[in-house]
VOVONU-734615 format. One record per atom (N, C-alpha, C): residue in one letter; x, y, z; atom name. Coordinates in nm, 3 decimals, padded with zeros to 5 digits, always signed. Example, Ala and Ser with C-alpha at 12.3 -4.5 7.8 and 13.67 -1.06 7.14 Angstrom:
<lumros>
lumro rest A px +01.319 py -00.569 pz +00.780 atom N
lumro rest A px +01.230 py -00.450 pz +00.780 atom CA
lumro rest A px +01.320 py -00.330 pz +00.780 atom C
lumro rest S px +01.285 py -00.225 pz +00.708 atom N
lumro rest S px +01.367 py -00.106 pz +00.714 atom CA
lumro rest S px +01.290 py +00.003 pz +00.787 atom C
</lumros>
This chain:
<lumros>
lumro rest X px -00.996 py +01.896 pz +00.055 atom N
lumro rest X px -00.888 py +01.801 pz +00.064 atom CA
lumro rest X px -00.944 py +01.664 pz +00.106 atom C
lumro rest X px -00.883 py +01.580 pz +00.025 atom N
lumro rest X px -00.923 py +01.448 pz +00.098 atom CA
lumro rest X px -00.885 py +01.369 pz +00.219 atom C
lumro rest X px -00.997 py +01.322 pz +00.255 atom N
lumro rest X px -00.935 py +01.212 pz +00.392 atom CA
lumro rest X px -00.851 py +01.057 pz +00.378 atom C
lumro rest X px -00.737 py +01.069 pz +00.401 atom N
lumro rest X px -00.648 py +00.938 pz +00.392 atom CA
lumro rest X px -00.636 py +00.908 pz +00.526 atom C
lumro rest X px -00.643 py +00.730 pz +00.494 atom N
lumro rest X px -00.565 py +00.667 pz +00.616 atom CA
lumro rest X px -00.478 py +00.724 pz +00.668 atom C
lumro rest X px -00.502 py +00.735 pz +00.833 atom N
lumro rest X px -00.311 py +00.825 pz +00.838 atom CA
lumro rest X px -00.279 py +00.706 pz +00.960 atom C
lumro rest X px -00.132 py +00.694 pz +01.002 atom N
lumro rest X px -00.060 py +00.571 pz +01.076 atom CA
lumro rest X px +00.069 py +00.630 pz +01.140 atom C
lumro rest X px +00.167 py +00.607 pz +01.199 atom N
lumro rest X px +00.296 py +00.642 pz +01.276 atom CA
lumro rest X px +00.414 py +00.541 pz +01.218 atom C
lumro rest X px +00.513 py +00.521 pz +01.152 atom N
lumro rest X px +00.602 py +00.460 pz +01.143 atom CA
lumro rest X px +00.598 py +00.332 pz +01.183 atom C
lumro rest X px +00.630 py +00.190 pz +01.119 atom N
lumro rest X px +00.640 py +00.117 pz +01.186 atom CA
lumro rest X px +00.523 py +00.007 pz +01.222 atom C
lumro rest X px +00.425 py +00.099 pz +01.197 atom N
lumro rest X px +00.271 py +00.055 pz +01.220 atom CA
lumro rest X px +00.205 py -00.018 pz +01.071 atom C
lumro rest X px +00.066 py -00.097 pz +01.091 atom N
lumro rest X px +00.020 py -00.161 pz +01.017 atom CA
lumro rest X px -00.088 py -00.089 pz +00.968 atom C
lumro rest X px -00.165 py -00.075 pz +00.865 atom N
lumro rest X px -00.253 py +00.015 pz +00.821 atom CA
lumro rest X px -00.406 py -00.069 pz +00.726 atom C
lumro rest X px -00.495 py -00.029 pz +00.699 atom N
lumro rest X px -00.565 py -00.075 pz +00.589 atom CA
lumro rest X px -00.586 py +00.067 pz +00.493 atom C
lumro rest X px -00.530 py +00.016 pz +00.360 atom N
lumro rest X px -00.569 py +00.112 pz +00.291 atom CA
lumro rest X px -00.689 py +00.088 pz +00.149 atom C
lumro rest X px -00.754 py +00.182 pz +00.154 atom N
lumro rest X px -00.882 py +00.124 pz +00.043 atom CA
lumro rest X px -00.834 py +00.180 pz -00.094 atom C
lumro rest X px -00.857 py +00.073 pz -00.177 atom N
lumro rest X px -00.763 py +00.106 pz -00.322 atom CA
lumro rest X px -00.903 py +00.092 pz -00.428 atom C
lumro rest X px -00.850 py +00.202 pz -00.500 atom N
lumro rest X px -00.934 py +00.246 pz -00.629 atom CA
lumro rest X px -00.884 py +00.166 pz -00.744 atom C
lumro rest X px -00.936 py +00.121 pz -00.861 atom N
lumro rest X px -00.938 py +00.108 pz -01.039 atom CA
lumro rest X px -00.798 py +00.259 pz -01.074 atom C
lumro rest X px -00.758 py +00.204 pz -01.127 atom N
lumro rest X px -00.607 py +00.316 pz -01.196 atom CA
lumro rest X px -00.596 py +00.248 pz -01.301 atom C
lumro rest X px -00.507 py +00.338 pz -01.398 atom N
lumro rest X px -00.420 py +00.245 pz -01.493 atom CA
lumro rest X px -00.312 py +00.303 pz -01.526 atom C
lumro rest X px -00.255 py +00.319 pz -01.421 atom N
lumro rest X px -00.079 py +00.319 pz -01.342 atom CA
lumro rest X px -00.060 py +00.197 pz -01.341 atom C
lumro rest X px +00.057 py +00.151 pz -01.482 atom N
lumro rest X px +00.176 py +00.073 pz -01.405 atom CA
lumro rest X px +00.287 py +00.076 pz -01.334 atom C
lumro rest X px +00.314 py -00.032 pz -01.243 atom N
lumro rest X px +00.426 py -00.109 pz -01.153 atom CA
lumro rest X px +00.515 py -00.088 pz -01.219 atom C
lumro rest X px +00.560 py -00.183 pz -01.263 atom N
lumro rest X px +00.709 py -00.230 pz -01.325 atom CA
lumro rest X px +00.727 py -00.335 pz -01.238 atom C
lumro rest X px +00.618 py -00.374 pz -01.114 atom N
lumro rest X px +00.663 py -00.507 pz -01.038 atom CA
lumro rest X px +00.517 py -00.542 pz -00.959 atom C
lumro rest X px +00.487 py -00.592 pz -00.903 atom N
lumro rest X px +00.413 py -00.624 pz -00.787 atom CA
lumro rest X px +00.321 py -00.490 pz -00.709 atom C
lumro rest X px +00.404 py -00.427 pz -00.648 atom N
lumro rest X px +00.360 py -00.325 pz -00.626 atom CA
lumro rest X px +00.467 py -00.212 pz -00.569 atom C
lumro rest X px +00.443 py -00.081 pz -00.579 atom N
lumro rest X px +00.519 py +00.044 pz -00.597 atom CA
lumro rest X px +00.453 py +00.139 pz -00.468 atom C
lumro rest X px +00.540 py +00.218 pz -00.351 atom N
lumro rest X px +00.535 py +00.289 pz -00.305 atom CA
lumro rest X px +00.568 py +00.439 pz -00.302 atom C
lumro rest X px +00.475 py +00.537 pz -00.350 atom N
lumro rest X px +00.512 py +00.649 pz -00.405 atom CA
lumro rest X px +00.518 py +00.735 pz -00.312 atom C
lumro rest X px +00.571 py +00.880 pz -00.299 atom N
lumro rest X px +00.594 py +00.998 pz -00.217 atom CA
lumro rest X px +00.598 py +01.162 pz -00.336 atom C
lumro rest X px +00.483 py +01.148 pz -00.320 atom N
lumro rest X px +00.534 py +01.293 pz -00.471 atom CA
lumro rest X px +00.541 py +01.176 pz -00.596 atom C
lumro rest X px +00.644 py +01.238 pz -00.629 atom N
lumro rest X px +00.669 py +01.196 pz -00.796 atom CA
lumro rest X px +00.787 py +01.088 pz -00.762 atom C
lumro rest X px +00.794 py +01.061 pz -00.626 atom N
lumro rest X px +00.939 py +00.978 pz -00.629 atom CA
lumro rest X px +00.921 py +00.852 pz -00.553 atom C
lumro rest X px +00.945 py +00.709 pz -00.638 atom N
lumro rest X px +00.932 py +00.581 pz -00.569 atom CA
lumro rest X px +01.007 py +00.556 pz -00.469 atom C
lumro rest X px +00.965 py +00.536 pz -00.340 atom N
lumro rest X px +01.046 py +00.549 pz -00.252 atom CA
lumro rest X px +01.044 py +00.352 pz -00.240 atom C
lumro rest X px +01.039 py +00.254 pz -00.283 atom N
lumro rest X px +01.020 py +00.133 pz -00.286 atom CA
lumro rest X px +00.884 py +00.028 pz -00.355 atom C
lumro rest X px +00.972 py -00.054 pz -00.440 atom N
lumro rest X px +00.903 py -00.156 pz -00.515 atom CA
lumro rest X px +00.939 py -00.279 pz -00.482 atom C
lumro rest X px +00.823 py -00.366 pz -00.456 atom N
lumro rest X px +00.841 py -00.508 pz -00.431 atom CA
lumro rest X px +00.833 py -00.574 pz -00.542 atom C
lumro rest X px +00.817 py -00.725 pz -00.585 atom N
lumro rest X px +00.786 py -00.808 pz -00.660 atom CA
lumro rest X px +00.709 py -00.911 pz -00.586 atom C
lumro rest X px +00.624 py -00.879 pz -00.482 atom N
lumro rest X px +00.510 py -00.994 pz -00.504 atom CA
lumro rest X px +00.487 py -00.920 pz -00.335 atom C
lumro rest X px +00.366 py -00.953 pz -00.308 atom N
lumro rest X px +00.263 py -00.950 pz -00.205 atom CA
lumro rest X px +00.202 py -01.075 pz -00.132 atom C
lumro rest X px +00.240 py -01.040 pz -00.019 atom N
lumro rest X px +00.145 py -01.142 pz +00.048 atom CA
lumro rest X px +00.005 py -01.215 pz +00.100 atom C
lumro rest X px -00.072 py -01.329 pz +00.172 atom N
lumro rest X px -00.159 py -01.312 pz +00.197 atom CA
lumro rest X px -00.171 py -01.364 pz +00.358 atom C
lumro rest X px -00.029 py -01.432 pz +00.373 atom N
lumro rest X px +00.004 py -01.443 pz +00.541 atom CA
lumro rest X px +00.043 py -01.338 pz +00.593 atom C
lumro rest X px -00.002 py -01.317 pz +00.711 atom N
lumro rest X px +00.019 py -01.199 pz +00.830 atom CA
lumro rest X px +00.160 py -01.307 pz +00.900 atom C
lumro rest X px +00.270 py -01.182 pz +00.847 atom N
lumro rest X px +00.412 py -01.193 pz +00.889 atom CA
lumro rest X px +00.419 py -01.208 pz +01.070 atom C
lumro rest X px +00.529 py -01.289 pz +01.119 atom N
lumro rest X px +00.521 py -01.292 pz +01.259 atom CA
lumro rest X px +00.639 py -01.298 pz +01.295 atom C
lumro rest X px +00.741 py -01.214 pz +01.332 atom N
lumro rest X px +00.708 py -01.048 pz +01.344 atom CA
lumro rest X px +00.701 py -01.022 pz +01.266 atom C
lumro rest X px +00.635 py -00.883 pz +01.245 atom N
lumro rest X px +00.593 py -00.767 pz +01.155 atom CA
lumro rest X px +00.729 py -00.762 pz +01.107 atom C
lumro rest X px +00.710 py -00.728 pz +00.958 atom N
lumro rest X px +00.808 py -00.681 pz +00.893 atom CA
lumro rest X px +00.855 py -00.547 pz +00.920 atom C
lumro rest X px +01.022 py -00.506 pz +00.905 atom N
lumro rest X px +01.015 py -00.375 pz +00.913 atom CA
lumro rest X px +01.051 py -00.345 pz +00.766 atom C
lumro rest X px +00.972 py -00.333 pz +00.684 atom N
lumro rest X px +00.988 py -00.322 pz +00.522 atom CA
lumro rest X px +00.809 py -00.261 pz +00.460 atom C
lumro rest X px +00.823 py -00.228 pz +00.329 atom N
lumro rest X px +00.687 py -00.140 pz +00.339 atom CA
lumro rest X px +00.621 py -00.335 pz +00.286 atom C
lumro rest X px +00.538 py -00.319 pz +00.325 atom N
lumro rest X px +00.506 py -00.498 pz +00.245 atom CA
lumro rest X px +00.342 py -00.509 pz +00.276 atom C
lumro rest X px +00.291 py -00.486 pz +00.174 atom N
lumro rest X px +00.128 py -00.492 pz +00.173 atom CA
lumro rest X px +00.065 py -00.657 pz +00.170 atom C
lumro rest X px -00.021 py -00.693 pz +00.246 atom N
lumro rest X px -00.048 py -00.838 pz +00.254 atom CA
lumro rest X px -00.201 py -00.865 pz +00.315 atom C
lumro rest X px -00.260 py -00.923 pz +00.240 atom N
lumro rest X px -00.440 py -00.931 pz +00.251 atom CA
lumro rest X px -00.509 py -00.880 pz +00.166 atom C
lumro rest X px -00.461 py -00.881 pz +00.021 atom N
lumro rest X px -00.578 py -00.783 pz -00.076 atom CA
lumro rest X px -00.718 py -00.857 pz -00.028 atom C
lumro rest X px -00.841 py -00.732 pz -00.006 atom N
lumro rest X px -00.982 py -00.813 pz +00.021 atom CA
lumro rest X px -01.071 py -00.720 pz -00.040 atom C
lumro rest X px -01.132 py -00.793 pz -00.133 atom N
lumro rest X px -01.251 py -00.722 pz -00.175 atom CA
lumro rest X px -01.357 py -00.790 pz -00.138 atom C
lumro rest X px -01.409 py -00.667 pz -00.057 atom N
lumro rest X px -01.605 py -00.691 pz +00.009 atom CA
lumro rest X px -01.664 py -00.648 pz -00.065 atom C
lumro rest X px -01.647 py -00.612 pz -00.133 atom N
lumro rest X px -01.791 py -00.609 pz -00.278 atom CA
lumro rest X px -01.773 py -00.575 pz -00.388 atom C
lumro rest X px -01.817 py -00.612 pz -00.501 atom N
lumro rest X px -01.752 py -00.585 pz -00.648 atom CA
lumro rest X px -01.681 py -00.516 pz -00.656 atom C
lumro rest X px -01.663 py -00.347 pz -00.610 atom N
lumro rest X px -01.559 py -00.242 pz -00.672 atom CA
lumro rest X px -01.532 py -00.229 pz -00.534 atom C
lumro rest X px -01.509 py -00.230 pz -00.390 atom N
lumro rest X px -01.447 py -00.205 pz -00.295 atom CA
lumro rest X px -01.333 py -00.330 pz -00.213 atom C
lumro rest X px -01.219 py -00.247 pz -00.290 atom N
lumro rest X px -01.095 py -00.325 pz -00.231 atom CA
lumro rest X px -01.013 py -00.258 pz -00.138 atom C
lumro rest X px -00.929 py -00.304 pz -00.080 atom N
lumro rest X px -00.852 py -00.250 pz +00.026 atom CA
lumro rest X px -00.726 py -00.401 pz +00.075 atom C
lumro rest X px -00.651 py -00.329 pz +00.102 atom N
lumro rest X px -00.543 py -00.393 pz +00.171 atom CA
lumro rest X px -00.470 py -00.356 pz +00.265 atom C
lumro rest X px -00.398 py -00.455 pz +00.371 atom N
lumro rest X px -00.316 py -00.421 pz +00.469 atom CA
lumro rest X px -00.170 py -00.364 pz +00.433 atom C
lumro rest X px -00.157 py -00.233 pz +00.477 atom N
lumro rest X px +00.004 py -00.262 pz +00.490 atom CA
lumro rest X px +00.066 py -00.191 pz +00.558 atom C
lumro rest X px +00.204 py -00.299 pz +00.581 atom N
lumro rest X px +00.305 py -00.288 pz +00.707 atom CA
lumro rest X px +00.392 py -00.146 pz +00.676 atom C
lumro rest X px +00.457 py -00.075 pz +00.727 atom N
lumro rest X px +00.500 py +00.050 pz +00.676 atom CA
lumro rest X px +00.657 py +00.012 pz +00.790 atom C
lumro rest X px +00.751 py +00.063 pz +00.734 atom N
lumro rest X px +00.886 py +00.055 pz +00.810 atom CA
lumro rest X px +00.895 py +00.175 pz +00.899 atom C
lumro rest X px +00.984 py +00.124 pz +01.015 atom N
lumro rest X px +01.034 py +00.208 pz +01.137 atom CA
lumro rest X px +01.090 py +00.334 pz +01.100 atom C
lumro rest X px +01.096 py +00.369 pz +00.972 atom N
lumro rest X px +01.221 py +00.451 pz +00.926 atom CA
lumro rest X px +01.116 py +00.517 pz +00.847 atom C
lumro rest X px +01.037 py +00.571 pz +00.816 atom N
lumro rest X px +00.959 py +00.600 pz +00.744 atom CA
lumro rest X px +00.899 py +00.709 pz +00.771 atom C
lumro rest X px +00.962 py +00.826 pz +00.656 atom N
lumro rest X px +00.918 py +00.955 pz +00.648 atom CA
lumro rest X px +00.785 py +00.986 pz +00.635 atom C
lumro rest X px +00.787 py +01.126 pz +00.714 atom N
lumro rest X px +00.618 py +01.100 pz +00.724 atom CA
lumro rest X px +00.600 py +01.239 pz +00.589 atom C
lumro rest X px +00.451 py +01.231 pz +00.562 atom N
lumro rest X px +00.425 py +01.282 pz +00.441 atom CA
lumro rest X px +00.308 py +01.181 pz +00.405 atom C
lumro rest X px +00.287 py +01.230 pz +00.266 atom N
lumro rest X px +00.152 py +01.127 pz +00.197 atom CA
lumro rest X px +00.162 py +01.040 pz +00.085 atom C
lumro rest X px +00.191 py +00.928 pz +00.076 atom N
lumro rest X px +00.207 py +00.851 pz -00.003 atom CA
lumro rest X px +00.054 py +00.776 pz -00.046 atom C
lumro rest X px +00.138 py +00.728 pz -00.171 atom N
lumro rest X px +00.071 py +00.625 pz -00.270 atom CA
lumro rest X px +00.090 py +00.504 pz -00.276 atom C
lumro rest X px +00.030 py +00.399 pz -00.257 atom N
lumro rest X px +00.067 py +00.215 pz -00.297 atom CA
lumro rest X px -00.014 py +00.204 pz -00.387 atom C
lumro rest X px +00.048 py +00.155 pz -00.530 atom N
lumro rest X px +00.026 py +00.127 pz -00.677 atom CA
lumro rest X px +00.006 py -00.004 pz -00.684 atom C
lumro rest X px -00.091 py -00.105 pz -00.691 atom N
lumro rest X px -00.077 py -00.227 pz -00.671 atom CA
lumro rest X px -00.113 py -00.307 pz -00.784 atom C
lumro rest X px -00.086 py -00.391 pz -00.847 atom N
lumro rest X px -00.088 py -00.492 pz -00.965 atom CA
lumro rest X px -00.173 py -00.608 pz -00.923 atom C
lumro rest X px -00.285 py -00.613 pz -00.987 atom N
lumro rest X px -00.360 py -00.719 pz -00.899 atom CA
lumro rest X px -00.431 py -00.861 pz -01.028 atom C
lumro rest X px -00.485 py -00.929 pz -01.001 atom N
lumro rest X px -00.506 py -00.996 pz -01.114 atom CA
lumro rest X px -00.657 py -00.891 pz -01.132 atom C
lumro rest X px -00.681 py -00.833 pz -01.085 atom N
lumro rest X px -00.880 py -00.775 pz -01.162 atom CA
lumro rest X px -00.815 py -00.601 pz -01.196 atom C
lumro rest X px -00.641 py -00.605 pz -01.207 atom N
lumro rest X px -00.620 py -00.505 pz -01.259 atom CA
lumro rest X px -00.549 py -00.414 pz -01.194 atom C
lumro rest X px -00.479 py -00.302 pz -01.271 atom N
lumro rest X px -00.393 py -00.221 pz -01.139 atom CA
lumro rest X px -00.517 py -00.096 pz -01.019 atom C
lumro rest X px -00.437 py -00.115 pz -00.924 atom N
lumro rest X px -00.517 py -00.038 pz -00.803 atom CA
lumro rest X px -00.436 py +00.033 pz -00.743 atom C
lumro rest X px -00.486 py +00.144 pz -00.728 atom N
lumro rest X px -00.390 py +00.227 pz -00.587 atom CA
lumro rest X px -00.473 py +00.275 pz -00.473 atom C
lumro rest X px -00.391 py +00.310 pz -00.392 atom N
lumro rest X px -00.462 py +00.394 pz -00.236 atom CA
lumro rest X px -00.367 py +00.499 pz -00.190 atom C
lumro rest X px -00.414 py +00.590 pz -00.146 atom N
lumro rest X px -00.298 py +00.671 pz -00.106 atom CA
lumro rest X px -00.366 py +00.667 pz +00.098 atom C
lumro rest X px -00.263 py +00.710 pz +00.141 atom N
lumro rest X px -00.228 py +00.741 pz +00.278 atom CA
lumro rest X px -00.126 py +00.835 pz +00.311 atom C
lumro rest X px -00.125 py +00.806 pz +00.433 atom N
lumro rest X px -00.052 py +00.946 pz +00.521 atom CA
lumro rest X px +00.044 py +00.868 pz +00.662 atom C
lumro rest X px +00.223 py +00.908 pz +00.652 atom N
lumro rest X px +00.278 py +00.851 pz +00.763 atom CA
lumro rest X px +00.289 py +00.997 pz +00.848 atom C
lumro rest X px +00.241 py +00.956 pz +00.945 atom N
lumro rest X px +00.247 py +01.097 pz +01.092 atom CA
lumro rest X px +00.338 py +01.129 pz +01.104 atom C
</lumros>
């Protein structure tokens, strides 16, 4: 089994995102199983003050050709289980999966 980021509700995370070619339908897509549990239309690169309580990924950073990763904020309300963030990027679509405690 693989090792995912894992986090608590509410909390901020970095997740490291792979090459896919899963589309969005927007910006970026939060999956649970087979079921979108929330889609944005655009991403940030300012760190929100306060933290959002909404799923909202912000800081795409790539440190070296194929290793990307991004921050994201995860809501207070937020079932725990293992999700997916599907992300639309300009060098192409990316995902990461993680884990809410």
């Amino acid at each position: 089994m693989a090792s995912f980021p894992q986090i608590h509700p509410g909390k901020k995370l970095r997740v490291p995102l792979v090459e896919n070619n899963r589309t969005t339908g927007g910006a970026f897509q939060i999956w649970r199983g087979e079921e979108i549990v929330y889609q944005g239309s655009n991403y940030g690169t300012v760190v929100p003050d306060p933290a959002p309580d909404i799923w909202r990924p912000i800081g795409l950073v790539q440190q070296r050709e194929e290793d990307f990763a991004i921050f994201l904020y995860t809501p207070t309300d937020a079932v725990p289980g293992e999700y997916e963030l599907r992300l639309a990027t300009t060098m192409g679509s990316r995902s990461g999966r993680f884990i809410i405690a």
